[in-house]
LUMKE-103362 format. One record per residue (C-alpha): residue number from 0; x, y, z. Coordinates in steps of 0.2 Angstrom, whole numbers, always signed. Layout:
LUMKE-103362
{NUM, {X, Y, Z}} ...
END
This chain:
LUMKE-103362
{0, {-301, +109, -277}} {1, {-298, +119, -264}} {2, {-280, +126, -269}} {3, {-287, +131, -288}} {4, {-302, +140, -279}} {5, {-290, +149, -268}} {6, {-279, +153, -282}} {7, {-294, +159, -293}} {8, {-299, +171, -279}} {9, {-283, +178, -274}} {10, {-281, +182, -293}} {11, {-300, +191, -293}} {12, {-303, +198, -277}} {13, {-286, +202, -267}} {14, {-278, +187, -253}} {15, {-289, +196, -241}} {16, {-305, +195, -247}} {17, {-320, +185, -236}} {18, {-321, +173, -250}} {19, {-302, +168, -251}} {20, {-301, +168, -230}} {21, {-317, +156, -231}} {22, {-306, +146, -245}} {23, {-290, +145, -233}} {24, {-300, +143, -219}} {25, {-307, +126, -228}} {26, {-288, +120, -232}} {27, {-285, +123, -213}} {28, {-300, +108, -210}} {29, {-293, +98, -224}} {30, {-274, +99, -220}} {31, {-280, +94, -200}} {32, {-290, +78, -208}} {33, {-274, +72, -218}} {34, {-264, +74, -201}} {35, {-253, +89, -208}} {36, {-255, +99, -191}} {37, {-242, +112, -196}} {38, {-250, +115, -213}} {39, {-267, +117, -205}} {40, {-261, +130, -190}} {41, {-254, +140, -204}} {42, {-269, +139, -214}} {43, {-280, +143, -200}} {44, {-270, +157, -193}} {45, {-270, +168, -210}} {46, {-289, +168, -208}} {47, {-290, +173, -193}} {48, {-279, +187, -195}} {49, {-290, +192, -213}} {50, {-307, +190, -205}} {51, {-303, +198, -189}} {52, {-297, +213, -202}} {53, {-311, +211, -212}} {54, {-327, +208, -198}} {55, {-319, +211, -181}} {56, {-315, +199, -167}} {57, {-332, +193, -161}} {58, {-338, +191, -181}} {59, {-347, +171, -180}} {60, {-335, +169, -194}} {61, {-319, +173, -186}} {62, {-324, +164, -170}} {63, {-327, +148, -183}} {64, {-309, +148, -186}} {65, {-306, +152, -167}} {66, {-314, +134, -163}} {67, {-305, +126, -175}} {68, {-286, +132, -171}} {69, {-293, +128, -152}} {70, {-299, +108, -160}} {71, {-279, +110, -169}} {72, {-272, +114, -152}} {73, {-281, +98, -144}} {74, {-273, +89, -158}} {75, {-256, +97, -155}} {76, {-257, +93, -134}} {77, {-256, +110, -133}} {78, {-271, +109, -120}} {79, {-270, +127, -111}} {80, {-268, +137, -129}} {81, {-283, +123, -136}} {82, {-294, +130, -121}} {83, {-292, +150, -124}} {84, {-297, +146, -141}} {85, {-311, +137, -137}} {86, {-318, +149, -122}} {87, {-317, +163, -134}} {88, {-328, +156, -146}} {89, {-339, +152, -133}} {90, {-340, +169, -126}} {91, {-343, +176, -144}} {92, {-355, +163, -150}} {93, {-365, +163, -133}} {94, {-368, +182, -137}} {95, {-371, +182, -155}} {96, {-381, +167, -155}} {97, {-385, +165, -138}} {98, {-382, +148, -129}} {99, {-394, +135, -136}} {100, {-385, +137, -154}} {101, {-380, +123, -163}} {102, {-365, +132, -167}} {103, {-362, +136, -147}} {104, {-366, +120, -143}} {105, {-352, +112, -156}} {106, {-340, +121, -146}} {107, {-347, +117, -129}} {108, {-343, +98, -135}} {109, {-328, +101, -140}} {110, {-325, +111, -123}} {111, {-328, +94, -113}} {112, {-315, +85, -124}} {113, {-304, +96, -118}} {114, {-307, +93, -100}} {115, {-309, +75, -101}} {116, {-293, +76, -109}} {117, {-284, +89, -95}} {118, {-294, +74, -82}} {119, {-304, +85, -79}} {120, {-322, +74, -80}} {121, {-334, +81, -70}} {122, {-331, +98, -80}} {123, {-331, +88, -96}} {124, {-348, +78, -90}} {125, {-355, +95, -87}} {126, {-351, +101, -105}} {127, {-355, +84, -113}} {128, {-375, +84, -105}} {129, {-377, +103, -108}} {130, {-371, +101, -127}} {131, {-383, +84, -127}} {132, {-398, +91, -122}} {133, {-395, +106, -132}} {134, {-392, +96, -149}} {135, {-408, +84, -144}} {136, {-418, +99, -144}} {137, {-413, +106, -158}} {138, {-409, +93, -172}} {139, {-417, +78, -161}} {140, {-412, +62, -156}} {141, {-404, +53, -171}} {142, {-393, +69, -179}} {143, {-378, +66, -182}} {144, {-371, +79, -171}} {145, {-380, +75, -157}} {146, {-373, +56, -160}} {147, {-356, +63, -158}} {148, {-358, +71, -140}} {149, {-368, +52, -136}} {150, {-351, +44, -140}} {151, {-342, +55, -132}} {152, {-350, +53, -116}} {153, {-345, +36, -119}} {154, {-329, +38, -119}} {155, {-328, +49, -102}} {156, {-341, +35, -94}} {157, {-327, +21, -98}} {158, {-314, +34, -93}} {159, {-323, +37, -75}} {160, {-326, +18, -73}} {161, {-344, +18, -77}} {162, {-343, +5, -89}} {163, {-362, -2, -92}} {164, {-365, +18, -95}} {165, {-353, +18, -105}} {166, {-356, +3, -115}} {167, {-377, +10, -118}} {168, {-369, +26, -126}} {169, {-359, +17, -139}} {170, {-372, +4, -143}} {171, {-384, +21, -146}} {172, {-373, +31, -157}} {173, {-368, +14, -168}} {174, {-385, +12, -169}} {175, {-390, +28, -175}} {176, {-373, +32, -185}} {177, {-377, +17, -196}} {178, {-393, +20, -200}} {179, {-388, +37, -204}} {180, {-370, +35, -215}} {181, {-369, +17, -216}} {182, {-356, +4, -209}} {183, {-342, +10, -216}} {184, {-343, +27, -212}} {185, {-327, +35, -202}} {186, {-339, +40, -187}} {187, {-348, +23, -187}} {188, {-329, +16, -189}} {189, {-325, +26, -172}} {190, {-338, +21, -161}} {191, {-333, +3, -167}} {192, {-317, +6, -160}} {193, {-322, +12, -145}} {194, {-333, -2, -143}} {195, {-317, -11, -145}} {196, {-309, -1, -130}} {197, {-322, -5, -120}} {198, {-324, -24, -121}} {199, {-308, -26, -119}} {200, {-309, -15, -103}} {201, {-321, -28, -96}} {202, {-309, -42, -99}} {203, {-320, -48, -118}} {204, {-306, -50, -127}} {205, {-313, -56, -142}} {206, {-326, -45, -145}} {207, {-314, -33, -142}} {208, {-304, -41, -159}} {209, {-320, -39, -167}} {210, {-324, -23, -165}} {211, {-303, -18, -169}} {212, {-302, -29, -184}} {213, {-319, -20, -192}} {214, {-312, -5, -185}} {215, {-296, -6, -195}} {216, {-302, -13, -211}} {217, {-314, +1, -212}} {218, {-303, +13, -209}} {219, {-289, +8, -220}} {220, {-300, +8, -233}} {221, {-310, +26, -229}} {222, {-292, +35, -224}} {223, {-279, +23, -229}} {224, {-264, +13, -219}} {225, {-256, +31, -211}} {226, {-271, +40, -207}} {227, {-266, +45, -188}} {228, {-287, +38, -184}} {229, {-279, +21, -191}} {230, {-266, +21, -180}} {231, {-276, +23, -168}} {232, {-283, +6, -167}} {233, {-268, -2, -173}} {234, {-260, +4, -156}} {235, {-276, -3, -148}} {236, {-271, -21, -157}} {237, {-258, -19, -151}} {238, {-263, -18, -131}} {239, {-276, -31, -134}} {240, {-261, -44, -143}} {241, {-252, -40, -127}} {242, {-268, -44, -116}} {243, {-268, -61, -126}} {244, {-253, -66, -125}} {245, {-248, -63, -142}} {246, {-232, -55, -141}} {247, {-225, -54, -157}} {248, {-243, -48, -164}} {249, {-244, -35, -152}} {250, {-224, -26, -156}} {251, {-227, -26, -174}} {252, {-244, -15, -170}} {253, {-234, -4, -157}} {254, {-219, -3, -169}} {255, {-231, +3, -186}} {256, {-240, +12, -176}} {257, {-225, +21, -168}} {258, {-218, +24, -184}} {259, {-233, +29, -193}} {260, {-236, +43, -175}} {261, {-217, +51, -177}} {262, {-221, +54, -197}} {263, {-238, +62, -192}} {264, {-233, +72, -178}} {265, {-215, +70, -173}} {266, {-207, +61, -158}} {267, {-214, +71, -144}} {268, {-233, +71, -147}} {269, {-245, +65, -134}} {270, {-250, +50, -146}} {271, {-234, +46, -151}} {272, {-227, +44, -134}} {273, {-245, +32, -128}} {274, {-237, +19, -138}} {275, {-219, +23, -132}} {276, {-227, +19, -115}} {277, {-236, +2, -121}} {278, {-218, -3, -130}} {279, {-213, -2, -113}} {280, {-227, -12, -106}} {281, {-223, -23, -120}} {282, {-202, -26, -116}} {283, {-206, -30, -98}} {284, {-219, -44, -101}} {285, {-204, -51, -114}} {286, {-193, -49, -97}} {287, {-182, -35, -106}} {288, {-182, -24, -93}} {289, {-169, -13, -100}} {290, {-179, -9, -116}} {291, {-194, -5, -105}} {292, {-185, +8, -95}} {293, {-180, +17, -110}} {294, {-198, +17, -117}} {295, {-207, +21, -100}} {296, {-191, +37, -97}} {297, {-195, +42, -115}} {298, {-212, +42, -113}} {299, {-212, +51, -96}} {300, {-201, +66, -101}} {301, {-210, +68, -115}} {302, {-228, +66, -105}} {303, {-223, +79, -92}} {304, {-217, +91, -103}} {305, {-235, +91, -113}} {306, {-248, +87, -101}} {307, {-238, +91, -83}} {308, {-232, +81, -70}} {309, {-250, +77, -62}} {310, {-260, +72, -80}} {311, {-268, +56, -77}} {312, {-259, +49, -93}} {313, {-241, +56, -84}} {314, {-246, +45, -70}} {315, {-250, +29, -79}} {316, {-233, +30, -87}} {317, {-227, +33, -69}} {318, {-235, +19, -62}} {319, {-228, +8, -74}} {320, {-213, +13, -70}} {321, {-216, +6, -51}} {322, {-221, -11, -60}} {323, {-204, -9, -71}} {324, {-194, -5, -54}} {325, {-203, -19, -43}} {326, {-197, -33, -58}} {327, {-179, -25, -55}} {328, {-180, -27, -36}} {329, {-178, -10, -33}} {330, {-193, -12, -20}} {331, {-190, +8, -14}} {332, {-191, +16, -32}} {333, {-205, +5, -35}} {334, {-215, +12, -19}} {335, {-209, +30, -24}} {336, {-216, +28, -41}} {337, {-235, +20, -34}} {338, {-238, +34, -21}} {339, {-235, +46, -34}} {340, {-246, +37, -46}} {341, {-258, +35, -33}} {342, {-259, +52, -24}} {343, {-259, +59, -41}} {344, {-277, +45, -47}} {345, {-287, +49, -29}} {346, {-282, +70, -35}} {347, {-289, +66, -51}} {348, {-301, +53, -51}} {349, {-303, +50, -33}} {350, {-302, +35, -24}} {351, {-313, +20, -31}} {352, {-307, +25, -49}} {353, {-303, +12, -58}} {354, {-282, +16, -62}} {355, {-283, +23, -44}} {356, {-287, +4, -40}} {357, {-277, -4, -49}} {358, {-261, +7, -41}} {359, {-267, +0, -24}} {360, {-266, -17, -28}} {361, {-249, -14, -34}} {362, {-244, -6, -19}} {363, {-252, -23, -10}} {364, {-241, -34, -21}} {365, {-225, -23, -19}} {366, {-229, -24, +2}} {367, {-232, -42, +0}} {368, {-212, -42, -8}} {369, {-207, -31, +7}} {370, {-214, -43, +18}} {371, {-226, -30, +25}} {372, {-239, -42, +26}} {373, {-254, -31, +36}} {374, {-252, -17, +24}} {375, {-255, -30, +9}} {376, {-270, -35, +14}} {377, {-276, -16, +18}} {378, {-272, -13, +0}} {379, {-279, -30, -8}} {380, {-293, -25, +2}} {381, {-296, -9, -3}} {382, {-294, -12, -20}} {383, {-305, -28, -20}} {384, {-320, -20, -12}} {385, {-319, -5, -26}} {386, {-316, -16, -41}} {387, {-332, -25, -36}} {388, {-342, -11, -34}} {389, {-334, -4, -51}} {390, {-331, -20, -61}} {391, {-342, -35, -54}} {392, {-335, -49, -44}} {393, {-330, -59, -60}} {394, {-321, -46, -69}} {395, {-303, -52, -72}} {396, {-295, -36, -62}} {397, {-306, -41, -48}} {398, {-300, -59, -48}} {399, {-284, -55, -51}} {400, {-285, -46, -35}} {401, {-293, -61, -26}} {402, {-280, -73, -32}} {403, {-266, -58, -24}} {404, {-278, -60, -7}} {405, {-273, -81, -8}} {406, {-255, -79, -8}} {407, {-255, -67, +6}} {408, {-263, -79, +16}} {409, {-255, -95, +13}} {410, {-237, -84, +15}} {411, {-246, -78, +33}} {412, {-251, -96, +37}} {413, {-269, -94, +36}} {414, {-273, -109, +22}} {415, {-293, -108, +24}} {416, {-293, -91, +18}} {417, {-281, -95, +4}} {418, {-288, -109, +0}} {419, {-306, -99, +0}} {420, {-297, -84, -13}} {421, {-291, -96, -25}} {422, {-306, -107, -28}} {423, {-315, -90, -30}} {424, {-301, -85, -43}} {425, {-301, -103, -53}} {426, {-319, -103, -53}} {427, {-321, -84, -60}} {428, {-309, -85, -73}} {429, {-315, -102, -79}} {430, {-333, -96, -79}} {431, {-329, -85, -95}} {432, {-313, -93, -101}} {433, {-309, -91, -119}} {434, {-296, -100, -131}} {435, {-278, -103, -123}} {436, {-275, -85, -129}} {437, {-288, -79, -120}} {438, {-279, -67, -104}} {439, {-292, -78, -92}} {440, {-286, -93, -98}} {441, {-267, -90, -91}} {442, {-274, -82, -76}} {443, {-284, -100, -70}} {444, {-267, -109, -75}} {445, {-260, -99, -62}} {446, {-270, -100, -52}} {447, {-274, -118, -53}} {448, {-254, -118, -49}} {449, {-256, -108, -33}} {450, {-270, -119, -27}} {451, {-261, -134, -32}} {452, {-245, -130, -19}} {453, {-257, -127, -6}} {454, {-265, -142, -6}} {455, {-250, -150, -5}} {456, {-244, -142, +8}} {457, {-261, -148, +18}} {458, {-254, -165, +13}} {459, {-270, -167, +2}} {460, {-261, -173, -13}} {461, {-275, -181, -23}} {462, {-283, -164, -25}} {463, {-268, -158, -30}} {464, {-262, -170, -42}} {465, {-280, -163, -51}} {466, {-278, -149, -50}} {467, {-257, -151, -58}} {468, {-263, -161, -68}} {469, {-278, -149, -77}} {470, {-265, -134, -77}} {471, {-251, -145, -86}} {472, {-265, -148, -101}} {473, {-271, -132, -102}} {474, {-249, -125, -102}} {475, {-249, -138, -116}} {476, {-260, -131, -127}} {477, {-254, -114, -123}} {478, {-235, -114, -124}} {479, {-231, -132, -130}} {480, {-223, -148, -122}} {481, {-208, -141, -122}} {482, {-208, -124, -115}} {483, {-199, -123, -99}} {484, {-215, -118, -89}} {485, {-224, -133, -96}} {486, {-207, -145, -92}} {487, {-208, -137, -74}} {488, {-224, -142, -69}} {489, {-223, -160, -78}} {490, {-206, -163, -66}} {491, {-217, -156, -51}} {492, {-232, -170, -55}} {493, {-219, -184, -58}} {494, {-214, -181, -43}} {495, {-228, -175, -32}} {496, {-227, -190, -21}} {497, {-209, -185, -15}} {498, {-215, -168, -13}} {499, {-229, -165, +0}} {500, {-217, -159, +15}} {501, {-222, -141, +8}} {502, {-207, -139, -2}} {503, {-217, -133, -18}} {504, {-219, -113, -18}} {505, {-235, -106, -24}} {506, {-229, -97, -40}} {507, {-234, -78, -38}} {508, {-243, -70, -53}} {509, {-239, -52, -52}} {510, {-246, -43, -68}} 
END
């Protein structure tokens, strides 16, 4: 419709007429839904040149068009071109409409997607609540606009860590965008998966599916199987497969996704190279580490030339990197790669952030290697006592981080204190302990493992011929009689009885 409108006003009123600009302005909006970004910029950039010709500069028209090459920038990861668009439409609106418009106000949201996305979050929070409070005065609580900025406080919420927050703003913009557009709208469908995200940020996995799978059927259905929002929560499959345990599952979501990314937006985009990154991921938990360094490189280079070296995305790449490098043994690129990770979070974030805790235990694990058992505990420490205050005492990162504590104190020979971390971790991860899929599910196994050795090393082998025994069932139902971890662990309860000198290593989980 758009194209035979354009083409019936060029051929009556000239290509540069307010009508036609207004027409090719609209192609711009269409061509960035349908993903075709180069199609869209070009669209956008001939009506910016017309109406600037037409109205001048500062015209509520051309500034329009200003925002939404400035939202085609964000699009593009062209962050610092994205935010003198935007900041020019603000300036304009702000004096042609003053600062309480809606129209202001649109891009004043889309000002703190730009900064959350640079990591910069308290400037983003600052534009999120002004456009909030702006949109709830003028359309009230339940538009749909102001529905948008709600989720997308929820988003920088998660982002900071603040996950309950978080979680209340998602729930209130579902709410409110199903009652206004209905359960399969592509709004409703994004607070979904986000909703998604967030579960499985706090370690529930399968409402996490949930969400995902509504997510994804919705969307395929409103936008079809290549729509770059689709891809979207296909990559986020993906991660939560990998969480699972379901390997396969989770490469064939990374791989369409990939593949669906590079057709949209080409090899180097900032989306495309997120799911380079969680290949990566991927090939190390499959142990092949060489794959992985080609995927985490790939996705570096390219991360650093978009965003910079310091972008909190850039370092997430870089920190697994260090993960990648400490499975290798090469224990000194490992602990260059976390304190630059980690310098690079506290910068950011600061230092109870979530990421910025999660590189502090790694640096405990990767001491623990080194046999730098003081500064181990300093960094389990540290991260146990944020994660707590961030997560809760049974999130899985926080256990995960208890059951790190246990094996640094049964390798420094204090067993009560490892004994103490370990029943805490067992009894956590069993409290919310899903099907053997379930990410919780391996964890208690593990530990169940690790608690196992000690006891045995303490000479109390009834307890721990208990404890084998439950963690031999539970590696049944998860890889099968015959995998060799299941087959380890049987030849270790046969025979436990010729094995309580001490000669059973706890198994160290490391991921």
């Amino acid at each position: 419709m758009y194209l035979r409108a354009l083409q019936g006003y060029e051929k009556a009123w000239g290509p540069d007429h307010t009508s036609t600009l207004d027409t090719v302005n609209n192609l711009g909006l269409l061509y960035a839904d349908q993903g075709k970004l180069q199609e869209a910029e070009d669209m956008y950039l001939r009506a910016l040149q017309g109406k600037e010709k037409a109205w001048g500069p500062d015209h509520t028209s051309t500034l329009d068009t200003v925002n939404n090459l400035g939202n085609l920038y964000a699009d593009q990861g062209k962050l610092q071109e994205a935010e003198d668009m935007y900041l020019r439409a603000l300036q304009g609106k702000e004096k042609a409409w003053g600062p309480d418009h809606t129209s202001t106000l649109s891009t004043v949201n889309n000002l703190g997607n730009l900064y959350k996305n640079q990591g910069k979050l308290q400037e983003a929070e600052d534009m999120y609540l002004r456009a909030l409070q702006g949109k709830e005065k003028a359309w009230g609580p339940d538009h749909t606009s102001t529905l948008s900025t709600v989720n997308n406080l929820g988003l920088l919420y998660a982002d900071q860590g603040k996950l309950q927050e978080a979680e209340d703003m998602y729930l209130r913009a579902l709410q409110g965008y199903e009652k206004a557009w209905g359960p399969d709208h592509t709004s409703t469908l994004s607070t979904v998966n986000n909703l998604g995200l967030l579960y499985a940020d706090q370690g529930k996995l399968q409402e996490a599916e949930d969400m995902y799978l509504r997510a994804l059927q919705g969307k395929e259905k409103a936008w079809g199987p290549d729509h770059t929002s689709t891809l979207d929560t296909v990559n986020n499959l993906g991660l939560l497969y990998a969480d699972q345990g379901k390997l396969q599952e989770a490469e064939d979501m990374y791989l369409r996704a990939l593949q669906g990314y590079e057709k949209a937006w080409g090899p180097d985009h900032t989306s495309t190279l997120s799911t380079v990154n969680n290949l990566g991921l991927l090939y190390a938990d499959q142990g092949k580490l060489q794959e992985a360094e080609d995927m985490y490189l790939r996705a570096l280079q390219g991360k650093e030339k978009a965003w910079g070296p310091d972008h909190t995305s850039t370092l997430d790449t870089v920190n697994n990197l260090g993960l990648l490098y400490a499975d290798q043994g090469k224990l000194q690129e490992a602990e260059d790669m976390y304190l630059r990770a980690l310098q690079g979070y506290e910068k950011a974030w600061g230092p109870d952030h979530t990421s910025t805790l999660s590189t502090v235990n790694n640096l405990g694990l990767l001491y623990a290697d080194q046999g730098k058992l003081q500064e181990a505990e300093d960094m389990y420490l540290r991260a146990l006592q944020g994660k707590e205050k961030a997560w809760g005492p049974d999130h899985t990162s926080t256990l995960d981080t208890v059951n790190n504590l246990g094996l640094l104190y049964a390798d420094q020979g204090k067993l009560q204190e490892a004994e103490d971390m370990y029943l805490r971790a067992l009894q956590g991860y069993e409290k919310t302990t899903g099907p053997p899929n379930d990410i919780r599910y391996r964890r208690a196994i593990n530990t169940a493992q690790n608690l196992g050795a000690l006891l045995s090393v303490q000479g109390k082998a009834a307890e721990a011929k208990r404890l084998y025994e439950r963690a031999y069932t539970s590696l049944q139902a998860l890889l099968g009689p015959s995998h060799k971890d299941t087959q380890s662990l049987r030849n270790t309860l046969l025979n436990l009885n010729d094995t309580l000198s001490g000669t059973i290593t706890p198994h160290q989980y490391t991921r």
